[in-house]
C-alpha positions as CSV (number, residue, x, y, z in Angstrom):
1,X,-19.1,52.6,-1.6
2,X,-21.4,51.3,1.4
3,X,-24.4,48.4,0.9
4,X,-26.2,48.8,4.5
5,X,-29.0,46.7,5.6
6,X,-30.2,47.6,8.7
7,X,-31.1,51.1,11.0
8,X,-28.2,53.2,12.9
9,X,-30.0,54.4,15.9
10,X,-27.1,57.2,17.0
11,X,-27.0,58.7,13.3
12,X,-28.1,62.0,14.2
13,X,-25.5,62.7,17.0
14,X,-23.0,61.0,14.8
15,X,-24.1,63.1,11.7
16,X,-23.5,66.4,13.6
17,X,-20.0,65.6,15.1
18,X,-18.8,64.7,11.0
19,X,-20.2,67.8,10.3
20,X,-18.1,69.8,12.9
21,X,-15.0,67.5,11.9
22,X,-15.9,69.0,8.3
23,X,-17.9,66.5,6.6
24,X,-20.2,67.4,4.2
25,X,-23.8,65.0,3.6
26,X,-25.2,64.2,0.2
27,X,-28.0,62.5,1.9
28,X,-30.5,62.2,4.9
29,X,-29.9,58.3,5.3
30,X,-28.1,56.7,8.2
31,X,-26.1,54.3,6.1
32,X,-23.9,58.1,4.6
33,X,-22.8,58.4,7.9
34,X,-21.3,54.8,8.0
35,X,-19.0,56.1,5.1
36,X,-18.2,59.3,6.8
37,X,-16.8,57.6,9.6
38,X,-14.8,55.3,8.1
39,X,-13.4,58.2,6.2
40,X,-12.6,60.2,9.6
41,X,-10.6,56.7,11.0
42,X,-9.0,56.1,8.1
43,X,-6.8,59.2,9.0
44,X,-6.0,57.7,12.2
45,X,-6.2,53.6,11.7
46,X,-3.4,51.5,9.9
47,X,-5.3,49.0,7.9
48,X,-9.1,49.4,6.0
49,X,-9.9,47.0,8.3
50,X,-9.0,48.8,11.5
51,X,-11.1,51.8,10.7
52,X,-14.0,49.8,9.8
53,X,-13.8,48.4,13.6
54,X,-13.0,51.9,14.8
55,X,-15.9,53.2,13.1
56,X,-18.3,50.8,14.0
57,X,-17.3,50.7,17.8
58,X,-19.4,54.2,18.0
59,X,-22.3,52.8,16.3
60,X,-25.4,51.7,17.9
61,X,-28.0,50.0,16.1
62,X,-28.0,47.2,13.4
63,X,-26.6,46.5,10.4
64,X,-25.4,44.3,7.5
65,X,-22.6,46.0,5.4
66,X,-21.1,45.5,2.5
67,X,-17.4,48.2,1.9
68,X,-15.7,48.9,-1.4
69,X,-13.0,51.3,-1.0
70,X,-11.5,52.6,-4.2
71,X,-8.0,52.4,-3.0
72,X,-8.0,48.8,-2.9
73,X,-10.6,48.2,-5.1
74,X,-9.7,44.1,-5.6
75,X,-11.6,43.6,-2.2
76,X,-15.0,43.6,-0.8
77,X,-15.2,44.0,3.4
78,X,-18.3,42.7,5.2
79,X,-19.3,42.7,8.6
80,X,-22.8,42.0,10.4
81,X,-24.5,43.0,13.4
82,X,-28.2,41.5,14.2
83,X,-28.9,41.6,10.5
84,X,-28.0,38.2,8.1
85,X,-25.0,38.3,5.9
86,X,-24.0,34.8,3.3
87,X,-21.2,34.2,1.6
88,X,-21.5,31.9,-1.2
89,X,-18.4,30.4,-2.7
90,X,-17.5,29.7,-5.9
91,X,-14.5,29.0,-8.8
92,X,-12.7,32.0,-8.6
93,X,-15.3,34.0,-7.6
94,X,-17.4,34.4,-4.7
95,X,-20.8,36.4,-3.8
96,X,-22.2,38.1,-0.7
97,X,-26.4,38.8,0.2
98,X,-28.5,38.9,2.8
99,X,-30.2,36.0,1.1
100,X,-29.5,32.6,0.4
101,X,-31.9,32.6,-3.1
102,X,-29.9,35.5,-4.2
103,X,-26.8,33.4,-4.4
104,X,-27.9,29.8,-5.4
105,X,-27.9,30.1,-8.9
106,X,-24.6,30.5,-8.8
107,X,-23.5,28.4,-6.1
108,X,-24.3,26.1,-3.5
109,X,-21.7,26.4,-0.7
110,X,-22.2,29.3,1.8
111,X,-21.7,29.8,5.0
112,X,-23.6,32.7,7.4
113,X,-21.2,35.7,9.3
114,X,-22.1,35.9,12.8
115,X,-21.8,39.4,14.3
116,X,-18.9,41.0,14.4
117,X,-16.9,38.7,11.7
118,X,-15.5,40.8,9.3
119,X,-15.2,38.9,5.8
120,X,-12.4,40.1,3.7
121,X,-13.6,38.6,0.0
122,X,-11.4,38.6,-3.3
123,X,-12.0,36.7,-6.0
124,X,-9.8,33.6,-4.9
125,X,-9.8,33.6,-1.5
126,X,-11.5,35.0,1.7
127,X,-10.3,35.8,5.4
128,X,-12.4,36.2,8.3
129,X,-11.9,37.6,11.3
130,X,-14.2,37.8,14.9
131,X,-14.4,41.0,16.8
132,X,-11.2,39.5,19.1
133,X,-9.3,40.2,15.5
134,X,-8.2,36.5,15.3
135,X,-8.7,34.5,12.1
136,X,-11.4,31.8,11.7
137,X,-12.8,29.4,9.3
138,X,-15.8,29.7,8.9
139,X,-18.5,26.4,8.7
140,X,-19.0,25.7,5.2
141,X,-22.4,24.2,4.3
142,X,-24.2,23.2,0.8
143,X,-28.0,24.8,0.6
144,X,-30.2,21.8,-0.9
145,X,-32.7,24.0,-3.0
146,X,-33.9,22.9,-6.5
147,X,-32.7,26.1,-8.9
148,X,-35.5,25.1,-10.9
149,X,-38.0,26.0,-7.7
150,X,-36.6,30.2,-8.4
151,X,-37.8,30.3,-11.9
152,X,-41.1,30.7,-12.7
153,X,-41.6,28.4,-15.7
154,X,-45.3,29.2,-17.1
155,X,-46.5,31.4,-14.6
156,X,-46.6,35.5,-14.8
157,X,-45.3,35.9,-11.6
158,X,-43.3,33.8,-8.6
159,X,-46.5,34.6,-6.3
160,X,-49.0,32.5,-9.1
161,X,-46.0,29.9,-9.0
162,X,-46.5,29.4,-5.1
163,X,-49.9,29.2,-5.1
164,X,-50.4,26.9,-7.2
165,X,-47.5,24.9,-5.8
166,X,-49.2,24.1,-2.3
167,X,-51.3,20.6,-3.1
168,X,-47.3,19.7,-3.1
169,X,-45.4,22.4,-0.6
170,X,-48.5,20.9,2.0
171,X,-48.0,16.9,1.1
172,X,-43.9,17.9,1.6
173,X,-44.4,20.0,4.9
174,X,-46.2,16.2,6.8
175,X,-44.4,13.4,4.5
176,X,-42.4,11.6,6.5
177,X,-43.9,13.3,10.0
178,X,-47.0,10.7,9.9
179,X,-47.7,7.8,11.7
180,X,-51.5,6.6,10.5
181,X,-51.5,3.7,12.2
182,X,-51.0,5.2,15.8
183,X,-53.3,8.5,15.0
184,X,-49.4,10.2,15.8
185,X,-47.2,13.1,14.1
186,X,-43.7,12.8,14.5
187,X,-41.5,16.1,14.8
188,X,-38.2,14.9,15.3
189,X,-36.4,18.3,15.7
190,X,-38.4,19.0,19.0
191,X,-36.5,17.0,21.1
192,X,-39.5,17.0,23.3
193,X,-39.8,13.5,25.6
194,X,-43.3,12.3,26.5
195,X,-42.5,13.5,30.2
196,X,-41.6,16.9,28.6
197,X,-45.0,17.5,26.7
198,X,-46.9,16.3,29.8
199,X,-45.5,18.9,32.1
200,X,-46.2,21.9,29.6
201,X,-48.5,24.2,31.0
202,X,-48.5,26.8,28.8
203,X,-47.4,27.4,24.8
204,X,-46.0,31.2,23.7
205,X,-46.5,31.7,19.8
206,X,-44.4,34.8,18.5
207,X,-44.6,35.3,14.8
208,X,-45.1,38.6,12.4
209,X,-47.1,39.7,9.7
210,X,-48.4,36.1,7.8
211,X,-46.8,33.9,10.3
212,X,-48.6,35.5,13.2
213,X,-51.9,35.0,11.3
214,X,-50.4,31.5,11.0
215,X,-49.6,31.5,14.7
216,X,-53.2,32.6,15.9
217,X,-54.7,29.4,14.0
218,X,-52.1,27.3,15.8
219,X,-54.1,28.5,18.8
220,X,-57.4,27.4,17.8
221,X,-55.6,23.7,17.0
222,X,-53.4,23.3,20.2
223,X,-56.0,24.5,22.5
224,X,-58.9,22.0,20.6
225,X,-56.3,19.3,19.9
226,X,-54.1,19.4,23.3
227,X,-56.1,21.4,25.1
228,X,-53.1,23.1,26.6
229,X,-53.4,27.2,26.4
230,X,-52.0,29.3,23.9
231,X,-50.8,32.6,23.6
232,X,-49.7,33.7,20.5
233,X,-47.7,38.2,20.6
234,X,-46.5,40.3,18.0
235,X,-42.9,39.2,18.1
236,X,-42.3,43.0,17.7
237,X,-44.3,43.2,21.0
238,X,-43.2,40.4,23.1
239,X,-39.3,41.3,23.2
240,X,-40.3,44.7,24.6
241,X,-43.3,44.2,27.1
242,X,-41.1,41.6,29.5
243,X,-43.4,38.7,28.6
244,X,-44.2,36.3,31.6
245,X,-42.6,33.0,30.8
246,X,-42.6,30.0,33.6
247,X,-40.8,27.0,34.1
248,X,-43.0,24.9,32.0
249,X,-44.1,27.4,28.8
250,X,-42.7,26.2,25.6
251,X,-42.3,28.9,23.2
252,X,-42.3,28.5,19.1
253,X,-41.3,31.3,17.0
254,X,-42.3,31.3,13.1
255,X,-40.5,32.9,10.6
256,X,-40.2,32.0,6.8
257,X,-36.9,33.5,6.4
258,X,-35.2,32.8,9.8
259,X,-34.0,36.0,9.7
260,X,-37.1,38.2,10.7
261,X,-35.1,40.7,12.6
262,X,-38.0,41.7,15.6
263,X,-38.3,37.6,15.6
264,X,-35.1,36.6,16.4
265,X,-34.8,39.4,18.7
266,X,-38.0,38.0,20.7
267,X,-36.4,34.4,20.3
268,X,-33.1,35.7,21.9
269,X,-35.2,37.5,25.2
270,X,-37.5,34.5,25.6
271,X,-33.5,32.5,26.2
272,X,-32.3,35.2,28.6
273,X,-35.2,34.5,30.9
274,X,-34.3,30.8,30.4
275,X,-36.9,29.2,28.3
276,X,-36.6,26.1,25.3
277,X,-37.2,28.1,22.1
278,X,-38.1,26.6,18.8
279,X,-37.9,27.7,15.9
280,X,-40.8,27.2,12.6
281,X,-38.7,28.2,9.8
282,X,-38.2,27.5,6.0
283,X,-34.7,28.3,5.6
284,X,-32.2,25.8,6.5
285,X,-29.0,27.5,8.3
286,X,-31.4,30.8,9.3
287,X,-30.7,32.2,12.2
288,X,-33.6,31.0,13.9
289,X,-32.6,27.3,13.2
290,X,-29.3,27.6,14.3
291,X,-30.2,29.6,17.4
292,X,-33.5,27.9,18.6
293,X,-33.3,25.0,20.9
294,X,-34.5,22.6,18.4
295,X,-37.6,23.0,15.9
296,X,-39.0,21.9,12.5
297,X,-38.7,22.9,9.2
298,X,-41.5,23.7,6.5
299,X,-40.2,22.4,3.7
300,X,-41.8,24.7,1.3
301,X,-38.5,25.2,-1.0
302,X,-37.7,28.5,-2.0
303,X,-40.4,31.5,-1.8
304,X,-39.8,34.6,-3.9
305,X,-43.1,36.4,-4.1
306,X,-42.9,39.1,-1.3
307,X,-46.2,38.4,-0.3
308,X,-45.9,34.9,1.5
309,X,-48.4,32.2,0.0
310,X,-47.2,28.8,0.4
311,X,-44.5,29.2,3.6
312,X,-48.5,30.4,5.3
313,X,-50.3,26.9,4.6
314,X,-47.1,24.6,5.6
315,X,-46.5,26.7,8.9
316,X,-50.0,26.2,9.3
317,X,-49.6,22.3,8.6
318,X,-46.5,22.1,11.1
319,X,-48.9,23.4,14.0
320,X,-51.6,20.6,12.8
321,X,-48.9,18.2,13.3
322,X,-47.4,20.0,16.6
323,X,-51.0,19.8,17.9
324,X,-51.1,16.1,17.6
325,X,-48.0,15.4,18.7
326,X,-48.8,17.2,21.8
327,X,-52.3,16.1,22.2
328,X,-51.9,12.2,21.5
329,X,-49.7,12.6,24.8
330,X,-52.5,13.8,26.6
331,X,-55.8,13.6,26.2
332,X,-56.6,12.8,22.3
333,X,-57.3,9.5,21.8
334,X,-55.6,6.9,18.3
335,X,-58.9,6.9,17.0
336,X,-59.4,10.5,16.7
337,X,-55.5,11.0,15.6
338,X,-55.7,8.6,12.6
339,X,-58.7,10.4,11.9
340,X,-57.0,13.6,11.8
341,X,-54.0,12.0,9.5
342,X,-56.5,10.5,7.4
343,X,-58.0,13.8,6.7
344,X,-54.9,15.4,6.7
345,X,-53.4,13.1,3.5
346,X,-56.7,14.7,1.4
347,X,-56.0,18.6,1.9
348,X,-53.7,18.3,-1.1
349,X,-55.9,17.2,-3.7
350,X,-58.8,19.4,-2.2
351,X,-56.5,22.6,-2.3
352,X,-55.9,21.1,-6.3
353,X,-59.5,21.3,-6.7
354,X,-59.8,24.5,-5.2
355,X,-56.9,26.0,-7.1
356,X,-59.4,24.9,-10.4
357,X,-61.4,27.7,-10.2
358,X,-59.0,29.9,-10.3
359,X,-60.9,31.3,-13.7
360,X,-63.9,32.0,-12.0
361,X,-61.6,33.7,-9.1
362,X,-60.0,35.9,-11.6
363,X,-63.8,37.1,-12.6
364,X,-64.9,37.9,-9.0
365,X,-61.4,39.9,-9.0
366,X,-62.6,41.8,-12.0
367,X,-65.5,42.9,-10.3
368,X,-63.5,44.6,-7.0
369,X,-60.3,45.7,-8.4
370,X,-61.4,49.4,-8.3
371,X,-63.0,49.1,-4.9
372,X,-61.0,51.6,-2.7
373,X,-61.4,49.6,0.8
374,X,-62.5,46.0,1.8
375,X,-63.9,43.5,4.6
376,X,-63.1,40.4,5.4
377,X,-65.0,38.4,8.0
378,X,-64.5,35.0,9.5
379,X,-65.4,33.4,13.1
380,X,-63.6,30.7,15.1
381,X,-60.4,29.3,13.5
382,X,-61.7,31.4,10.2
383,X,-61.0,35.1,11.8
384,X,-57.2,34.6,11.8
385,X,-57.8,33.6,8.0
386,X,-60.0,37.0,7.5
387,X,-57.3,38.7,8.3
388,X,-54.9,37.1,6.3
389,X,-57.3,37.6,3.2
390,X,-57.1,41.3,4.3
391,X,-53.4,41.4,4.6
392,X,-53.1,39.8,1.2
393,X,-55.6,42.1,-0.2
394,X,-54.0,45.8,0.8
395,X,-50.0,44.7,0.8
396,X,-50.3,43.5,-3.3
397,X,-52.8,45.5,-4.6
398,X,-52.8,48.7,-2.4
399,X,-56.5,48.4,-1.5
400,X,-57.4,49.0,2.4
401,X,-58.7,45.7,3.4
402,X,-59.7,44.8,7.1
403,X,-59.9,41.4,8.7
404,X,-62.6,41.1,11.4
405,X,-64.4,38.4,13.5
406,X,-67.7,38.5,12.3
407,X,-69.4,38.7,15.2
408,X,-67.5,41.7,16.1
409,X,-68.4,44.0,12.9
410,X,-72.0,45.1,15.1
411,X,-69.5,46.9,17.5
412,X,-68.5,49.5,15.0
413,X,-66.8,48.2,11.4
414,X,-70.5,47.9,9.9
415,X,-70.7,51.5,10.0
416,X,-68.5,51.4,6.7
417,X,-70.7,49.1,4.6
418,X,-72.2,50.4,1.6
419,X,-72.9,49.3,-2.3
420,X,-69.5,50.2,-2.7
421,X,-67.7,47.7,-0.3
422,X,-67.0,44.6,-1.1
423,X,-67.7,42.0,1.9
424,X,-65.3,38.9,1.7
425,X,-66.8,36.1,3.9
426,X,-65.9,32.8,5.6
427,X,-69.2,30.8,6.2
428,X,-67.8,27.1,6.1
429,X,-69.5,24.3,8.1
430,X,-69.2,24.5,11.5
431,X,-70.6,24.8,14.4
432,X,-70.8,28.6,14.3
433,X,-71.9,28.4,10.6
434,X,-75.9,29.4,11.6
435,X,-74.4,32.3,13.9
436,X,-72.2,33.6,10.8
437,X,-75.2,33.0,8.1
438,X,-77.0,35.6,10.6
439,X,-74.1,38.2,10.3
440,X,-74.2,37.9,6.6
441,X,-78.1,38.7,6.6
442,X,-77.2,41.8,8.0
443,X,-74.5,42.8,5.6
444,X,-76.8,41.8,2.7
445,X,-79.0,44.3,4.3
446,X,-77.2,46.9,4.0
447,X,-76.4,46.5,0.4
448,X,-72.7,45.4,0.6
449,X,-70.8,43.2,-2.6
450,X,-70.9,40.1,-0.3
451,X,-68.2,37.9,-1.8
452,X,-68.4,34.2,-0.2
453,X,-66.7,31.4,0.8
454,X,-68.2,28.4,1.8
455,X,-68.5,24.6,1.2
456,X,-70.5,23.1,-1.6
457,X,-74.2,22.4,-1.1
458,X,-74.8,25.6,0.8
459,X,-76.9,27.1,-1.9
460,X,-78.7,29.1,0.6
461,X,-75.8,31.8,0.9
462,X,-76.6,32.4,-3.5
463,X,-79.6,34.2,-2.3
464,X,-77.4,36.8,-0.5
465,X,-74.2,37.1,-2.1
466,X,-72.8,38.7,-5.2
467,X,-70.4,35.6,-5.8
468,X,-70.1,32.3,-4.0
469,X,-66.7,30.6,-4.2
470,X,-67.6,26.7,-2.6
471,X,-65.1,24.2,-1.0
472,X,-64.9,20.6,-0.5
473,X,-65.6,20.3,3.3
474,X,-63.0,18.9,5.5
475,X,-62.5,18.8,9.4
476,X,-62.8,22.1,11.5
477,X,-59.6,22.6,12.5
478,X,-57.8,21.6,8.6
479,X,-60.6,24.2,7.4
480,X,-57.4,27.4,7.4
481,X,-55.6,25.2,4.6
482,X,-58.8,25.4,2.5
483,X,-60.4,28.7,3.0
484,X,-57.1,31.0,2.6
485,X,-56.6,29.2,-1.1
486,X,-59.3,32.1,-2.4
487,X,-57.9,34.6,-0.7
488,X,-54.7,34.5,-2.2
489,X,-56.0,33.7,-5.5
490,X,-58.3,37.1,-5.5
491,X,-55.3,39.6,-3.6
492,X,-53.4,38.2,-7.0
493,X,-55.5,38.9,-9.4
494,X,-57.0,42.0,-8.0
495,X,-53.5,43.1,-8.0
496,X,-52.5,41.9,-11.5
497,X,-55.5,43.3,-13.1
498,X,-54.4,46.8,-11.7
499,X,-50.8,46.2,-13.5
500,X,-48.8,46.0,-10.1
501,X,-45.3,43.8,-9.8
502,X,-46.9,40.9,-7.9
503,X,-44.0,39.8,-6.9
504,X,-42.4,43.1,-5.5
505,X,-45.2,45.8,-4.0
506,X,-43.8,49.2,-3.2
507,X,-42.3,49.8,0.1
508,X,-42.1,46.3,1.3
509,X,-39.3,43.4,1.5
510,X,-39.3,39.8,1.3
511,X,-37.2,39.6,4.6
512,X,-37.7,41.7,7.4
513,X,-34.1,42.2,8.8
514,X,-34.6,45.5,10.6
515,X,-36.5,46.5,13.0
């Protein structure tokens, strides 16, 4: 029996030389012919463990794999290759995954297999071996996570849990990293020098999915903040397009897990080229933090719900605090960084606030949860947020949702507005906050279910919109930690009132380990 995490690129060619050998398929997956070839080297190989090496030798591709062979069935083989394995050990027993929550409630001590170590597991002992064949011990460590934090006490479902967790996931992801009386963050894990940060020219952020959205507002703050520029890829783009990186870019990569396979793949080409990485992760012993040349964690404790809630708003407060680290060293004077800390120590209780309307949330929800597709609009340092609202939107409750700047939906989207669309809109105050009202005007026009989100006292956007959800204001660039709280708060409902696992949508995985 085979568990394989991960995509054999030469299956095909491999498949068709079993089959001349005289194997016969069950199956169309890649991971079938894993078990085939083991089968053909076992004919030729003395040990188990030699024709798992032999077999794997012709394999191109990644995997994580997990063998039970039913002649010695008091053994479990694992081996890795670009895709995370753990082993947690226990009394008398011990447990394999490809994730750390999978294993802490039943211990604490794990360590991570590095490619090419082959773990031999039995109940009361393990051996390791590297792809040299020699025995190693492996570096024990104890994961510091609160079982309590993967159960989900009185909520439905984990994703409810995290939401409403972030007044306290946000406070955790800047305690400590604060300095009000200097207007200064403090990211110790940088290791950057005030001679480093004033010779960076240049910042690469490379995230996926939610952390990219994440990424793109780190943009907005850095280049407001620091005023040094930003470019934030696809991480799935930037390890294949032969990104331009210079002697003085500084390049963060984001991922909740660590293990976001097309992430750690960009962090490992950004190194060949010779550039500082850093990693943005959640995970403590993640790939990315043990490969990255230094970086910061969230601190967001564990995060079940597939769809990412919580890890989004303390990436988010990470880049606030990487923007003023960076930009007290330039050109951002005490008085505007304690104001910026100041404002920073009230986003928990406003996202509390916020997080009391749920109720009225769940109502709007009502009202959309048969619409078949969706907007969502936003300008400035709002757009990334749209289309984070969007993402949340179609990946838990299956609707097609699209995230654009407002400005843009003239240039084509508003072509699909009608009665039946509902319009989900960011119109907080800001400078652009007269340019977006106008935008709105014309969606109102054309009939759309204009859903809003804006700050209270802007009763003017009532006469326009079907629902108005209103905010405590805060400063510009904090205004991401604020306006997304709604949007996750409607994906969930809108998802829940359709009777969909929350917590595990169809076709989709918490960790990304493939490509």
């Amino acid at each position: 029996a085979i568990v394989h995490n991960g995509i054999i690129e030469n299956y095909n060619p491999l498949k068709k030389q079993l089959i001349e050998l005289g194997h016969t398929f069950r199956s169309e997956t890649d991971t079938e012919v894993i078990a085939h070839l083991i089968e053909q080297y076992r004919k030729s190989e003395p040990t188990l463990e030699d024709a798992i090496r032999a077999a794997l030798s012709k394999v191109e591709g990644t995997y994580g794999l997990v063998i039970l062979c039913e002649d010695e069935p008091d053994k479990i083989l694992a081996i890795r290759k670009g895709s995370p394995l753990i082993v947690g050990i226990g009394e008398n027993e011990h447990f394999i995954s490809s994730d750390v929550s999978a294993i802490v409630i039943h211990t604490k001590r794990v360590f991570y297999l590095q490619d090419d170590e082959l773990c031999i597991l039995q109940k009361d002992h393990f051996d390791i071996t590297n792809g040299l064949r020699e025995k190693i011990e492996p570096e024990v460590s104890t994961v510091d996570w609160d079982i309590s934090a993967i159960d989900k006490g009185p909520y439905k479902h984990f994703m409810l849990k995290e939401i409403f967790e972030q007044p306290m996931t946000v406070e955790n992801a800047f305690r400590g990293r604060i300095d009000e009386a200097s207007g200064n963050a403090r990211l110790g894990g940088l290791k950057l020098t005030p001679k480093d940060i004033s010779k960076i020219e240049q910042i690469h952020l490379v995230g996926c999915g939610t952390s990219y959205h994440a990424a793109l507002i780190g943009k907005y703050m850095i280049e407001d903040l620091a005023r040094i520029p930003v470019q934030v890829e696809y991480a799935s783009e930037y390890r294949y397009r032969n990104p331009i990186i210079q002697e003085h870019t500084l390049i963060f990569v984001i991922s909740q897990s660590g293990e976001t396979a097309d992430t750690l793949a960009a962090l490992r080409e950004a190194q060949s080229k010779g550039a500082k990485v850093f990693g943005i992760t959640n995970v403590v012993g993640s790939s990315v933090a043990r490969e990255s040349n230094g970086g910061s964690y969230i601190h967001a404790g564990s995060e079940i719900g597939v769809a990412s809630t919580k890890a989004f708003t303390s990436q988010v407060t990470i880049l606030f605090l990487l923007a003023i680290l960076l930009g007290r060293q330039r050109n951002l004077s005490s008085l505007q960084g304690m104001e910026y800390i100041r404002e920073l120590q009230t986003i928990p209780s406003k996202i509390d606030s916020i997080l009391k309307q749920s109720e009225y949330i769940r109502q709007i929800a009502e009202t959309i949860k048969d619409a078949r597709n969706a907007m969502y609009l936003g300008r400035g340092i709002n757009y990334p947020v749209a289309l984070e609202g969007a993402l949340k939107l179609k990946e838990i409750s299956y609707i097609h949702a699209e995230g654009y700047a407002a400005a843009e939906m003239k240039h084509g989207p508003i072509a699909l507005v009608d009665e039946e669309m509902p319009v989900v809109a960011i119109a907080t105050n800001d400078p652009l906050y007269d340019k977006i009202h106008n935008n709105l005007e014309e969606v109102h026009s054309r009939k759309a279910r204009l859903i809003t989100i804006t700050n209270e006292g802007n009763k003017d956007l009532e006469k326009i919109s079907e629902s108005v959800i209103y905010l405590p204001s805060t400063l510009q660039d904090l205004q991401p930690l604020l306006t997304v709280i709604p949007l996750q708060l409607l994906a969930y409902y809108v998802a829940d009132l359709k009777g969909i696992d929350v917590d595990q949508p169809r076709n989709l995985a918490k960790s990304v380990t493939v490509e």
